[in-house]
C-alpha positions as CSV (number, residue, x, y, z in Angstrom):
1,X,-36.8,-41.6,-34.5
2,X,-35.1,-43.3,-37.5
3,X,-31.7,-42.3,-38.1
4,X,-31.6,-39.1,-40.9
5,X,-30.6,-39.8,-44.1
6,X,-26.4,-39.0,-45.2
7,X,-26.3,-37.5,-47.7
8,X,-23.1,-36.7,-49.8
9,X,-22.9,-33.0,-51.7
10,X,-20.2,-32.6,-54.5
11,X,-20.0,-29.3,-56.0
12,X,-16.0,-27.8,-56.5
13,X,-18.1,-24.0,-55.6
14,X,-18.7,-23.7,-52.1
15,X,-21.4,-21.3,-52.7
16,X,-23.2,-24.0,-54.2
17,X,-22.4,-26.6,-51.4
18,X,-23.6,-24.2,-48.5
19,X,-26.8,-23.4,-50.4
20,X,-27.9,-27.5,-50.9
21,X,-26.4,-27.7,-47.0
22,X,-29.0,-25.3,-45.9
23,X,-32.1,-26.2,-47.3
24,X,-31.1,-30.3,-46.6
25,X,-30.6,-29.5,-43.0
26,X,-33.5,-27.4,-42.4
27,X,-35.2,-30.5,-43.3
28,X,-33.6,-33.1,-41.3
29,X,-30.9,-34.2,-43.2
30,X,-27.0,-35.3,-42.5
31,X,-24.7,-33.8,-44.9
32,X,-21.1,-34.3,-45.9
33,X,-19.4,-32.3,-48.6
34,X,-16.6,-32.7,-50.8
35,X,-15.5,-30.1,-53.4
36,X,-13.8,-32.6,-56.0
37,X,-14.2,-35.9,-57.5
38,X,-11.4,-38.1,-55.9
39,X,-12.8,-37.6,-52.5
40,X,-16.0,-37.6,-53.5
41,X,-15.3,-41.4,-54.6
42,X,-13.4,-42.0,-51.4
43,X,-16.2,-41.0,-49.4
44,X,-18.9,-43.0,-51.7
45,X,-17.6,-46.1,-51.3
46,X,-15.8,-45.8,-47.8
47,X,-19.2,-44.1,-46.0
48,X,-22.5,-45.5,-45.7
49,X,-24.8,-42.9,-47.6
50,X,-28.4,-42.5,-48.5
51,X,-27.6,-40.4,-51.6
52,X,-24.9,-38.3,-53.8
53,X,-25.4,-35.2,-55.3
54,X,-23.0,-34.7,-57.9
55,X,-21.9,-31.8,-60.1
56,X,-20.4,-33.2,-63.0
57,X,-17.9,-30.6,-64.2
58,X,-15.4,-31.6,-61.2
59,X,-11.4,-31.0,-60.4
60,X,-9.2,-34.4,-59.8
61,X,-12.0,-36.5,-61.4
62,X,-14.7,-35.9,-64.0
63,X,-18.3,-36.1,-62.4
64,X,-19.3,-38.5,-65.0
65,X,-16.2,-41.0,-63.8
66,X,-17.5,-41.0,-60.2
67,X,-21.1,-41.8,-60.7
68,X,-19.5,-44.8,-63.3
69,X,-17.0,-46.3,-60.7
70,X,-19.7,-45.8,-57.6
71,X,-21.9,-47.7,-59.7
72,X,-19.8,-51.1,-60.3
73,X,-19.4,-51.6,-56.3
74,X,-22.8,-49.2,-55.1
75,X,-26.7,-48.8,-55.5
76,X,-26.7,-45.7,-53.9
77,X,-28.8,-43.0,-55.8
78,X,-26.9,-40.7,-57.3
79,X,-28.4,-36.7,-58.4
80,X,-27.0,-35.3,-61.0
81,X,-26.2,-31.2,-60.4
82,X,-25.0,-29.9,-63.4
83,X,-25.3,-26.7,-66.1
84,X,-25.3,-29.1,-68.4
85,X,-28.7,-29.4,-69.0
86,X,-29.2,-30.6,-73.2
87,X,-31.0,-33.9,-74.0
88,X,-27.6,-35.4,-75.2
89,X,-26.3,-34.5,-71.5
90,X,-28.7,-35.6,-69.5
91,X,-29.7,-39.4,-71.6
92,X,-25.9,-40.1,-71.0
93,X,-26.3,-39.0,-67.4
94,X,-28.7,-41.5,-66.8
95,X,-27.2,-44.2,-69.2
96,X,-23.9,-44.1,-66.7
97,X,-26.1,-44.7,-63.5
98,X,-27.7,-41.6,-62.2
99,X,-31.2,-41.6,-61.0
100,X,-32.2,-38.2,-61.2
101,X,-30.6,-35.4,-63.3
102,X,-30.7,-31.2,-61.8
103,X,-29.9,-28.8,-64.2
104,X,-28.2,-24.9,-62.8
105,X,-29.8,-22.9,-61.9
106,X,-32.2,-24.7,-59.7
107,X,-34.8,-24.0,-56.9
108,X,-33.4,-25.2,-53.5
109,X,-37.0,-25.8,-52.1
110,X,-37.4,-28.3,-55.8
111,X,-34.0,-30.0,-55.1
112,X,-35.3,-30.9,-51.9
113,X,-38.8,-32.1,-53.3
114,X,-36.7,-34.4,-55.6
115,X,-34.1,-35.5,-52.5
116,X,-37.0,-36.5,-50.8
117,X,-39.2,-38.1,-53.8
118,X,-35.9,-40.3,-54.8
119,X,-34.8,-41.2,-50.9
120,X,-39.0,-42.7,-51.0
121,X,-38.1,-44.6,-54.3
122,X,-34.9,-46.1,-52.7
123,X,-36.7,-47.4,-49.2
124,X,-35.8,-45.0,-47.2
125,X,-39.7,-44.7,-45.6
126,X,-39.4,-45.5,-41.7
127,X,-37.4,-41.6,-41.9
128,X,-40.2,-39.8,-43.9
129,X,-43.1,-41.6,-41.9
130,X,-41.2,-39.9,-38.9
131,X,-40.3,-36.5,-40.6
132,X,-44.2,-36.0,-41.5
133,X,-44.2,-34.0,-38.5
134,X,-40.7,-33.4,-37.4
135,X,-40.2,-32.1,-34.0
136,X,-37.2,-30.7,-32.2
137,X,-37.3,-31.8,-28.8
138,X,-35.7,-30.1,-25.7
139,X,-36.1,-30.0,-21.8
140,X,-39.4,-27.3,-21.8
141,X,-38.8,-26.7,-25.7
142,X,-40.7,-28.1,-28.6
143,X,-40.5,-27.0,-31.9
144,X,-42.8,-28.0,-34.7
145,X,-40.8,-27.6,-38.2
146,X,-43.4,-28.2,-40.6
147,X,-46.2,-26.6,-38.6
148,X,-43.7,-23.5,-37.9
149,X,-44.8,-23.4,-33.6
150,X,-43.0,-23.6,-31.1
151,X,-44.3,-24.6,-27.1
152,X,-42.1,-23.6,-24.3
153,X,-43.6,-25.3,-20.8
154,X,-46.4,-26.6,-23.0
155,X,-47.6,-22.8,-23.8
156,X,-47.3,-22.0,-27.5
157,X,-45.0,-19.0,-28.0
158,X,-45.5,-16.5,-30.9
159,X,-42.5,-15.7,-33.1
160,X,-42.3,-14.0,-36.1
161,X,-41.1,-16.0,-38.9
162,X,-36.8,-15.0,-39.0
163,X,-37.3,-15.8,-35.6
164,X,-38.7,-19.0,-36.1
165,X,-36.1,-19.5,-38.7
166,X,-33.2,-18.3,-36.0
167,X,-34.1,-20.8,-33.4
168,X,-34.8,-23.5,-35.7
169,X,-31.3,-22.9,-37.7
170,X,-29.4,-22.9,-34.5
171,X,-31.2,-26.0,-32.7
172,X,-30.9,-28.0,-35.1
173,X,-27.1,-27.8,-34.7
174,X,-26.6,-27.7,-30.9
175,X,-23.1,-26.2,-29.2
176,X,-21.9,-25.0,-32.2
177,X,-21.0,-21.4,-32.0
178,X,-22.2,-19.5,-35.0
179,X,-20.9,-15.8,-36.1
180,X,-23.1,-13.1,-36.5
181,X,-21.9,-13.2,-40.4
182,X,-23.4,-17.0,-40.6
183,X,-26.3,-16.1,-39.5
184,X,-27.3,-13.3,-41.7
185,X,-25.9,-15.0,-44.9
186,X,-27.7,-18.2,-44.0
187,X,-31.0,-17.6,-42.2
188,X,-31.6,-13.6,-43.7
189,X,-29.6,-15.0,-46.9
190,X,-27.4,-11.7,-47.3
191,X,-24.6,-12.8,-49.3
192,X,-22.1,-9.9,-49.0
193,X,-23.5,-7.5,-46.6
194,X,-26.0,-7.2,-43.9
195,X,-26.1,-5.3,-41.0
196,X,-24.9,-7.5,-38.1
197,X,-27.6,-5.6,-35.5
198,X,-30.2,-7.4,-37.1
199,X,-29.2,-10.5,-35.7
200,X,-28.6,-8.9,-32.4
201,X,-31.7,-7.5,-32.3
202,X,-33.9,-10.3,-33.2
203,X,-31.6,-12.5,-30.8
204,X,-32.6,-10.3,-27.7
205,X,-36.7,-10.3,-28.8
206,X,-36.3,-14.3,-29.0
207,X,-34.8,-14.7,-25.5
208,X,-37.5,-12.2,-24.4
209,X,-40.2,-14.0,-25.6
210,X,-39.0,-18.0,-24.7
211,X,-38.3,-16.3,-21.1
212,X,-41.9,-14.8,-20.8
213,X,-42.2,-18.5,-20.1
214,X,-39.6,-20.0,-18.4
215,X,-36.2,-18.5,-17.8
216,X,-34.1,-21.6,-18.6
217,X,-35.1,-21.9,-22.1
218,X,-34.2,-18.5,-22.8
219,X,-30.6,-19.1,-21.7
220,X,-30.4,-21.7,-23.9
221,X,-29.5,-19.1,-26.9
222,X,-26.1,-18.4,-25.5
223,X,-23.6,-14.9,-26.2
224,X,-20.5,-16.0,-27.3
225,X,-18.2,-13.0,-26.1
226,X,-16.5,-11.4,-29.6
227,X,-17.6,-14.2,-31.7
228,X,-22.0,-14.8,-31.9
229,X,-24.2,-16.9,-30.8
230,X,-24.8,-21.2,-30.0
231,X,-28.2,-22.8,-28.9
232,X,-26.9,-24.4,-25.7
233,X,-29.2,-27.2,-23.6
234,X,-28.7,-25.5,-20.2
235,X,-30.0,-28.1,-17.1
């Protein structure tokens, strides 16, 4: 499979950051972040990257001066994410080098449209010919992302969809060990509260389904005593 598209996210609210993450890695995406404008130009011109995302309204360096200095030694397509969202704004956005301009507050499923229209524009093909039908691909496990199924041992396996959404969030980032906390604000999107037996609970009614089929797969959702949960490849 061609390698994912890196893309760079500059926003100085972390709420903002973690929201873009999200959505661009549940569809196959490599993300770096950086919360203020010098590192944002360190990274741009130091790191080989498919796009930026850039807020404008930055500390250390101005949005506008990092899309303007990217541009004299870059091509790389550059979104604009910003509040700013008058006609005087967004003509000068695009008069300084950006290729697409986002105004606040957006639609995460959109800014992903609009990730993936401009990555097409710029070449980047050979990833979305791939990503028509992405699959995650494990010993006994396949899951079907756009098509929302999952085949254990060949045998489809029904799920509803937050437990779709559970195995999918986790697999796509295997070994790492996720807390009960991360899971509800970014799969069940609770923000501030959420009762952390929900995850248990739908946790336990994933493994039990997977192992209807084969035993191994269901271990590879793995207990992290005190901590959560990881999606481990078991042999």
């Amino acid at each position: 499979m061609p390698q994912k598209p890196r893309i760079l996210v500059v926003d100085d609210e972390e709420r903002i950051r973690r929201l873009v993450r999200m959505y661009l890695e549940r569809s196959g995406f490599e993300i770096i972040e950086a919360d203020n404008g010098k590192d944002a130009l360190e990274i741009a011109l130091n790191e080989p990257l498919s796009l930026i995302i850039l807020d404008l309204m930055l500390p250390e360096m101005d949005g506008r001066d990092v899309c303007t200095q990217v541009r004299q030694h870059a091509e790389t397509p550059i979104m604009m994410l910003t509040a700013a969202g008058d006609e005087m704004s967004r003509v000068h956005g695009f008069e300084i080098g950006a290729d697409d301009y986002v105004v606040k507050p957006f639609s995460p499923r959109e800014l992903v449209m609009r990730v993936k229209a401009l990555l097409k524009r710029s070449g980047e093909t050979e990833f979305f010919k791939a990503d028509l039908q992405q699959t995650l691909s494990f010993p006994g496990l396949l899951i079907h992302i756009d098509a929302r199924r999952v085949e254990v041992e060949g045998k489809e396996v029904s799920l509803t969809p937050k437990e779709f959404d559970l195995l999918v969030y986790m697999s796509q980032r295997p070994d790492k060990v996720f807390s009960r906390e991360e899971l509800l604000r970014d799969v069940w999107n609770y923000q501030f509260y959420g009762d952390q037996r929900t995850v248990d609970t739908h946790v336990k009614r994933l493994r039990e389904k997977l192992g209807q089929l084969s035993e191994r797969v269901s271990h590879y959702i793995v207990t992290v005593w005190g901590v959560g949960y990881k999606f481990e490849v078991i042999a």
